[in-house]
N, C-alpha and C positions, 0 to 999 in steps of 0.2 A: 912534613905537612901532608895532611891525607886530602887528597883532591876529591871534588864535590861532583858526584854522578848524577848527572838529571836523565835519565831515560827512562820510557815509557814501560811499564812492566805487567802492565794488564791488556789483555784485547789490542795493544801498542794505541794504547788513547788515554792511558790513564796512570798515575805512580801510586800507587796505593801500597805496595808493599816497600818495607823500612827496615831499617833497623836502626835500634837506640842503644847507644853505648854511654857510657858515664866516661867523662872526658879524660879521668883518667888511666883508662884503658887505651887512647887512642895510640899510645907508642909501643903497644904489642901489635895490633894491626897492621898487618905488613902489604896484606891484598882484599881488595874492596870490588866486585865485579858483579854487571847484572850480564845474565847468560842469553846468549839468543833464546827465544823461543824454541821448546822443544813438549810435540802433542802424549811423546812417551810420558814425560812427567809429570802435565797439568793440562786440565783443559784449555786455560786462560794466562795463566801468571808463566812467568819466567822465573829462571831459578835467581838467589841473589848467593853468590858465590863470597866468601869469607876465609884468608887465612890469619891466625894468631900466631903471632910467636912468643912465647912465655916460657921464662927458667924453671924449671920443675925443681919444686922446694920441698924433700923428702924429710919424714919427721922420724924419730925413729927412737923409741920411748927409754934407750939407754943415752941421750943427750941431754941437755940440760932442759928442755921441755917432759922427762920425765916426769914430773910432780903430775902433769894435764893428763899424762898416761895411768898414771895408776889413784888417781884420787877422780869423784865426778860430785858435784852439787846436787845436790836436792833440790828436787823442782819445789815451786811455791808451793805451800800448803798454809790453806783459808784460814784455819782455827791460829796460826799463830802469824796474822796479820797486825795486831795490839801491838808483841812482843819486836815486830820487826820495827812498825814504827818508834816504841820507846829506844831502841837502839839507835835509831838515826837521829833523835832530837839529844839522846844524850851522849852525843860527840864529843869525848873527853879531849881530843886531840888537837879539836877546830877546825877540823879536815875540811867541812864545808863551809865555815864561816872566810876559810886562805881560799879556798876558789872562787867562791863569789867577790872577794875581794881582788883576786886577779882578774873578774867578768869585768868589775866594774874600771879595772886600770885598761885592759887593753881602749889602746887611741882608736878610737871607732870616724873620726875624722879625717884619718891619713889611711882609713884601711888597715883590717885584720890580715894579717899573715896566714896564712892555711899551716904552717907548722903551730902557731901560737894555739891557734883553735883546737888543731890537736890533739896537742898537748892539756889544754882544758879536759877536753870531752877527753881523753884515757883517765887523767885524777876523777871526773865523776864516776867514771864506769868503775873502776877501782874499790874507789868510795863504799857504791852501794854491792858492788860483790863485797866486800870485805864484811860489812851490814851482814849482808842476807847467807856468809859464811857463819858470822857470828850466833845467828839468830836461827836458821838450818842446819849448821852443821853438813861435814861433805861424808861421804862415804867410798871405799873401794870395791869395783865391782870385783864378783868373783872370775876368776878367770880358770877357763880349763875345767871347767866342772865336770865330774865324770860320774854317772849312777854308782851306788851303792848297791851291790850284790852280792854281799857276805850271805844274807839269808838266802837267799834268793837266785839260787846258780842259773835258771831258767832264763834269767831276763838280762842278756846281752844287749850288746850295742847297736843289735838291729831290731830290739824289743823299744830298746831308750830313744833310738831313731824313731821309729811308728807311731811310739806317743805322743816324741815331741809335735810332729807333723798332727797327728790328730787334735791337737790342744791347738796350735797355730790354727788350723781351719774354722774350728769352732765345735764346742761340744753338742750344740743342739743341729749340726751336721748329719745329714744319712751319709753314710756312705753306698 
């Protein structure tokens, strides 16, 4: 249980300064502290001291999360807003007709479950990715891209570097 700090953090007359966590974060929070007063670091406020401790979940694109590694979605595009809709109303599946029908089963009188809910909310997200895959299409980015300089023996990789950089800045840039 993370114990509840009431001390004064401003001019020591005032708590103004917070911090908001989402409740389920509070079992990584191990240390929770307001610091004395110190003129090095603020004129006013006091520091609020914080440690986490969290499992570091490494991903690593020859796992079975591969697919998220080398494929990426298509961001929305306007002109085929029609086509995404007609996809979602013609649900061959019933994909959304079974989750609204599991909305309307969960007992809303004994309390939802935070697993049940879930479990909803991923089938929708599913859902409309699978939609907006159907209707976008994914692609794979290119990876490892290196200049082409068959013609061109002049323009090395510190030629490919200085354009890149110039194009990143912006063309209507002086230098």
């Amino acid at each position: 249980m993370i114990e509840v700090l009431v001390k004064k953090t401003c001019n020591d007359t005032s708590v103004i300064d917070y911090l908001l966590l989402s409740s389920n974060l509070f079992p990584v929070v191990k240390e929770f502290d307001i610091m004395e007063f110190d003129p090095l670091v603020s004129d006013v406020h006091c520091q609020l001291h914080l440690v986490i401790q969290a499992p570091v979940i490494l991903y690593n694109c020859n796992d079975e999360l591969s697919q998220f590694c080398s494929e990426k979605y298509v961001k929305w595009r306007k002109e085929k807003c029609s086509e995404f809709l007609d996809n979602v109303k013609s649900d061959h599946d019933c994909q959304l007709e079974q989750i609204l029908l599991e909305l309307d089963n969960l007992e809303v009188q004994q309390g939802i479950h935070q697993n049940e809910m879930n479990k909803v909310v991923e089938r929708i997200s599913n859902f409309f990715q699978s939609v907006a895959t159907k209707t976008f299409g994914k692609y794979k980015p290119f990876k490892n891209r290196k200049p082409k300089s068959d013609n061109k023996p002049w323009f090395n990789k510190q030629c490919f570097d200085s354009r890149k950089n110039f194009i990143k800045r912006g063309k209507g840039t002086v230098l």
